[in-house]
Steps between C-alpha positions, in 0.01 A plus 500: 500500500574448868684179534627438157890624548552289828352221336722538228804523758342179657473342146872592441617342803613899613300470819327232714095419561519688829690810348246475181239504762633801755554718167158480352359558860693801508434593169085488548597698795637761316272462211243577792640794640503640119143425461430674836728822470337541144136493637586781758606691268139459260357803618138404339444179673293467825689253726252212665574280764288215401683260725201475732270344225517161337554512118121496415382788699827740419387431144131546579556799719719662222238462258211621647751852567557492132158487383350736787776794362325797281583407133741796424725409834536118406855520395628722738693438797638643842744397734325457829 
């Protein structure tokens, strides 16, 4: 769990609020870049930039791709 070690430290009197506070910021940031190196590597995921729509229509517009695929191809996907 992000967070849980530097709050321990904080806990333990090891570090202070601000140090507890710059570590998990820079361990989400890390956590982060994981997440993102690991998805570049997925070779059978289509990336999306969704950013442009609000939460509703990404989901809406997502599902009406799903359910307008041919059966067979539902599961599959390509890196764009």
């Amino acid at each position: 769990m992000i967070g849980l070690r530097e709050i321990r430290q904080l806990l333990d009197g090891k570090i202070s609020t601000s140090q507890c506070i710059a570590a998990i910021q820079q361990a989400t940031r890390r956590y982060a870049k994981r997440q993102l190196t690991w998805f570049r590597r997925q070779t059978n995921f289509e990336q999306l930039n969704l950013s442009l729509f609000s939460h509703n229509e990404a989901v809406r517009w997502f599902l009406l791709r799903k359910h307008s695929e041919p059966r067979g191809l539902s599961g599959v996907r390509t890196k764009g």
